[in-house]
C-alpha positions, -999 to +999 in steps of 0.1 A: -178+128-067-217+129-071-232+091-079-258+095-103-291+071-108-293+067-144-332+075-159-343+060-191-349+078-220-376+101-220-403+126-231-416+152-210-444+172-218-447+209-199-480+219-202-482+254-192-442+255-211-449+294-217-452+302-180-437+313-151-429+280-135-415+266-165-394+298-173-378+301-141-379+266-126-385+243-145-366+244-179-333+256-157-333+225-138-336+205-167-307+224-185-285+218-154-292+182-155-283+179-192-250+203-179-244+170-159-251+145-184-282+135-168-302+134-193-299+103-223-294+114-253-325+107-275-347+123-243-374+149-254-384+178-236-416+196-252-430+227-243-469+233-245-496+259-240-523+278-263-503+302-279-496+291-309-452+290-315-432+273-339-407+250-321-377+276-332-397+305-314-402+286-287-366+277-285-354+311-290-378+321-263-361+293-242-322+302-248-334+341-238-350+323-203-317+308-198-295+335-200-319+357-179-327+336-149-289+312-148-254+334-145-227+329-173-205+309-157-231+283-159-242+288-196-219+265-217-221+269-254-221+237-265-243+225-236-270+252-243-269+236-282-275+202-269-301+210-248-322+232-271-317+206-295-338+186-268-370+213-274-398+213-290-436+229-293-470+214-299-499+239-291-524+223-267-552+245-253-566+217-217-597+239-219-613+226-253-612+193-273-593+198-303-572+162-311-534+167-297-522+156-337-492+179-335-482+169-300-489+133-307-463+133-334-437+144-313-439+117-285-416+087-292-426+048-284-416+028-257-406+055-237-411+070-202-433+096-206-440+125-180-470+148-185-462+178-166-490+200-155-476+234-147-515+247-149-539+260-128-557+234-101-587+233-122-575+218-153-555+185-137-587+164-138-594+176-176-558+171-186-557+138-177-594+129-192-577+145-228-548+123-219-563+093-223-591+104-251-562+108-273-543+078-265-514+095-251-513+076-216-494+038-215-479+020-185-446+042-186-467+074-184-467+097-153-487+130-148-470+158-123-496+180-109-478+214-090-496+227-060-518+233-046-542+202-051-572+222-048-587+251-029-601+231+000-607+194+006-635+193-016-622+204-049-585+181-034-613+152-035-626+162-069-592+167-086-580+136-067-608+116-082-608+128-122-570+125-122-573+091-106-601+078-135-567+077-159-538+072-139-535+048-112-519+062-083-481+051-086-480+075-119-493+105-102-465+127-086-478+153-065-451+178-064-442+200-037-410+216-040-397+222-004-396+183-004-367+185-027-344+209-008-311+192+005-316+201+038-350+186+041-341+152+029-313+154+054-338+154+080-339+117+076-306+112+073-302+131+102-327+109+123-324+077+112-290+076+104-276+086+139-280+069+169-272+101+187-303+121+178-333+093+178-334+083+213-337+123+223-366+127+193-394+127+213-412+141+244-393+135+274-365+152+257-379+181+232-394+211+250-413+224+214-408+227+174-406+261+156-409+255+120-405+291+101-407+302+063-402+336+060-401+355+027-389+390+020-410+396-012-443+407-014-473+393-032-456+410-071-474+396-100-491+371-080-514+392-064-545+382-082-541+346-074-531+351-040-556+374-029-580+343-040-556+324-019-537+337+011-509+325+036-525+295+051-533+275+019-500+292-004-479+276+023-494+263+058-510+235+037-484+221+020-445+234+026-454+240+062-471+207+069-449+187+049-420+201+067-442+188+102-450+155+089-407+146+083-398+164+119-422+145+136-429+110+120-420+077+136-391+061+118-408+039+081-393+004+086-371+008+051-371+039+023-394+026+005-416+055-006-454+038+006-434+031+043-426+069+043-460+081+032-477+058+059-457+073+083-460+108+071-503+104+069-505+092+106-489+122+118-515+144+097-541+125+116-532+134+147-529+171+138-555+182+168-583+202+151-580+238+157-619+248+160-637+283+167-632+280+209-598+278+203-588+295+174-574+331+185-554+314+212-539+291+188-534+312+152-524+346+143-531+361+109-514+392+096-513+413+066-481+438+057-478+477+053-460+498+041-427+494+056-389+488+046-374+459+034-332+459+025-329+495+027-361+499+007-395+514+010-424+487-005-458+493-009-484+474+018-508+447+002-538+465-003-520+491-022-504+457-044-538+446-051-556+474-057-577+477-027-584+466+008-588+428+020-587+404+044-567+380+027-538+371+053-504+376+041-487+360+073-503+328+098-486+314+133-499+285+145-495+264+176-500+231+168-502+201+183-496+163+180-518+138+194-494+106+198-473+092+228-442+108+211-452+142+205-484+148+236-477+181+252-449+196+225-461+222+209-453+224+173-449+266+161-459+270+127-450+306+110-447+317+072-452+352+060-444+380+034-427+411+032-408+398+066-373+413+079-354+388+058-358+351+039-352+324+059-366+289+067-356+264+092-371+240+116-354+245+150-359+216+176-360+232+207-341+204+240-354+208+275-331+224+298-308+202+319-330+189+350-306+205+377-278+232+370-245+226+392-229+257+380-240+291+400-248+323+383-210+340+377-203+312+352-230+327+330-264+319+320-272+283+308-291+280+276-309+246+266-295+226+237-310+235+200-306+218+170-314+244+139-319+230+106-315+256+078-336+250+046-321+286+027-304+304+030-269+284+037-286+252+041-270+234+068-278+224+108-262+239+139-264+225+173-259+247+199-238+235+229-226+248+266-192+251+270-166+267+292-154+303+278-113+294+271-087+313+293-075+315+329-100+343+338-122+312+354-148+293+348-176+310+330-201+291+305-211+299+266-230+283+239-214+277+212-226+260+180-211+234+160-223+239+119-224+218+093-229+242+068-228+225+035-212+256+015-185+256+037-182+210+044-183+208+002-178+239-027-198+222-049-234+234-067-256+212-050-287+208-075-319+228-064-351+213-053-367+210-089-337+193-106-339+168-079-378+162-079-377+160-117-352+135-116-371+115-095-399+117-116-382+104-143-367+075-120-405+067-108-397+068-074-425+090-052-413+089-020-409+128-018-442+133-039-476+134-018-502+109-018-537+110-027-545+106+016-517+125+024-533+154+004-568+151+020-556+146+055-539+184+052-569+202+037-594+187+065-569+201+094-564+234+068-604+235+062-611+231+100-587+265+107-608+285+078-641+275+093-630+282+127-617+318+117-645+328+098-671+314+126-649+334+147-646+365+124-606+363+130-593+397+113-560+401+104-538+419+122-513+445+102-476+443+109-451+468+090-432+452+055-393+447+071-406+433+107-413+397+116-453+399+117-479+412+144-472+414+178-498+387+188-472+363+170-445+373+197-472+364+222-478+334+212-448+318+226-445+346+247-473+331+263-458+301+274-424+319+279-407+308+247-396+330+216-392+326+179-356+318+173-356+344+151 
């Protein structure tokens, strides 16, 4: 039986309530964790953008969300009453100063109160300055702001600063939602919880990291954002080097959410800075082709945008960490698009055993891994050696031993966002990122753009249904490794 931490009532405010996040994501999670009786009663969730709705449009616009993005087994009548009993509308346009009167009216006293900015970047800082011009902001009040944080560190700075005018820093919740997956929070309960793993966590033992987040979709509707954008700050900058920080931060002296983030900032810096002498050794960018993906055709990127770029659709990095734990382990960093299938996982990679006994008819002998799966079928697999059964003699084979959670517990284990917006309403930040935590990924992201464009690092095409350019392979081919997949 799940244990639930019960939240206060509430009032949530989703500005942006008319877009894609908060069609998909966001008002799904919240419907699943009314499904669970999560949610108190009297709690409020209200949608907000410029267009001007009247709450039942918006509702009916909501229900019609529901049944298009969650499957009917998990649409209960008189669930999906309560909850859109929860919704309402007040039309807020961030980019001008009319007085929030109709939004103002909605929001209840003495109440936890969550401003959530599913907007573009470049209206946090002006949010919250309307925020408090209108009186909206009190000690219970907490401000979500989606990434990315910026385009670079300077605009992270400047959104960092505005924001930080109105709120003080325990009521801002940068979200970023790989940090809610199941998986990834069992990477601490995976470290610090076993005595097995710890002691081996750590140089003498670890040969390198491979941290991968492949997607099988291309660019679609968000072309003309990502073109703007591209693969190293879409996902190196904040899934990819969150996913770094919990892999390879020294163990927080309790779970309290500061102790984590101090942990998590030191190993951010000492992220050696990749610079223009050693930046084609040390990343790879791609863009996709034309190719096949599932057993059908797609387009390649230019033809998605509408004509040719540079904008990289795929980054490898090699990484590394300068601490007593981590110096010489290289860290491989790799996301991309339009790859042979969606995965993610962070695969710890053991040294080999210092001196085989066995000779070579018993079969090759294959260094221990430990392979955490974010998606799909979260779970972890550690691979083992261990004699092939039967009198035929002794011959060797690795075998894994998996914790897969679909198959340890059938039960729906709540996605990332439920989870994170649950925690926002409990007002604990331990998997949010801090104001530090943010600047200290741009600068080590902003040292890799300035070293590629001193460099004039092209990308390199790869065909749509492979797993990027060939330099990738040689990467770790290079120092006579291989992607694990």
């Amino acid at each position: 039986m799940a244990r639930f931490v019960p939240v206060d009532p509430f009032d949530i405010v989703i500005f942006g309530g008319t877009g894609d996040l908060a069609r998909r994501k966001l008002l799904p999670a919240l419907y699943h964790r009314d499904k669970d009786r999560q949610l108190p009663g009297e709690s409020q969730i209200i949608g907000s953008s410029r267009q001007s709705l009247t709450t039942e449009a918006y509702r009916e616009s909501v229900e019609e969300n529901l049944r298009k993005y969650l499957g009917p087994d998990e649409l209960v009548p008189d669930v999906v009453e309560r909850f859109l009993g929860r919704i309402h509308y007040a039309q807020v346009d961030l980019a001008d100063d009319r007085p929030w009167d109709e939004l103002k009216s909605l929001l209840a006293e003495h109440r936890t109160r969550v401003l959530y900015l599913a907007t573009i970047p470049s209206l946090y800082g002006n949010a919250a300055e309307r925020a408090a011009a209108e009186g909206v902001i009190t000690d219970r009040t907490r401000i979500v702001l989606e990434k990315p944080v910026g385009q670079n560190l300077e605009s992270a700075q400047e959104i960092n600063a505005h924001v930080g005018r109105y709120f003080s820093e325990s009521q801002i919740y940068r979200i970023d939602h790989y940090l809610g997956k199941e998986t990834v929070q069992n990477l601490l309960a995976l470290r610090f919880g076993n005595s097995l793993f710890e002691p081996l966590w750590q140089r003498a033992h670890v040969d390198h990291v491979q941290i991968t987040v492949a997607e099988s979709l291309g660019v679609g509707e968000r072309s003309g954002f990502y073109d703007r954008t591209g693969a190293l700050k879409d996902m190196v900058q904040n899934h990819l080097v969150q996913l770094l920080c919990l892999v390879a931060m020294e163990a927080p002296t309790s779970m309290d959410h500061e102790q984590i983030r101090d942990e998590k900032i030191k190993v951010l810096k000492a992220l050696r800075p990749i610079g223009v002498t050693d930046v084609e050794a040390l990343t790879v960018r791609g863009q996709y082709s034309a190719g096949t993906v599932d057993g059908e055709s797609v387009p390649g990127y230019a033809n998605e945008v509408g004509e040719a770029t540079d904008t990289e659709t795929f980054v490898a990095i090699k990484a590394h960490i300068d601490n007593w734990r981590w110096a010489g382990v290289p860290f491989y960093l790799r996301t991309g698009k339009r790859l042979a299938h969606k995965t993610s996982e962070v695969v710890i990679q053991f040294r080999p055993v210092a001196h085989s006994i066995f000779d070579e008819e018993t079969g090759p002998l294959s260094a221990n891994r430990l392979v955490i799966r974010l998606q799909p079928n979260e779970g972890v697999t550690l691979s083992l050696m261990t004699k092939d059964p039967g009198p035929g003699g002794f011959h060797l084979r690795s075998l894994p031993l998996d914790l897969s959670f679909a198959q340890h517990d059938q039960v729906r284990y709540p996605d990332a966002y439920e989870r994170l917006l649950m925690e926002v309403l409990r007002g604990n930040p331990a998997l949010f990122m801090r104001d530090d935590e943010v600047e200290a990924a741009w600068r080590w992201i902003d040292g890799i753009l300035a070293a590629w464009d001193r460099a004039g690092l092209k990308v390199n095409p790869y065909q749509a249904g492979s797993f990027g350019p060939m330099r990738s392979e040689m990467l770790l081919d290079r120092d006579g490794r291989s992607w694990h997949v």
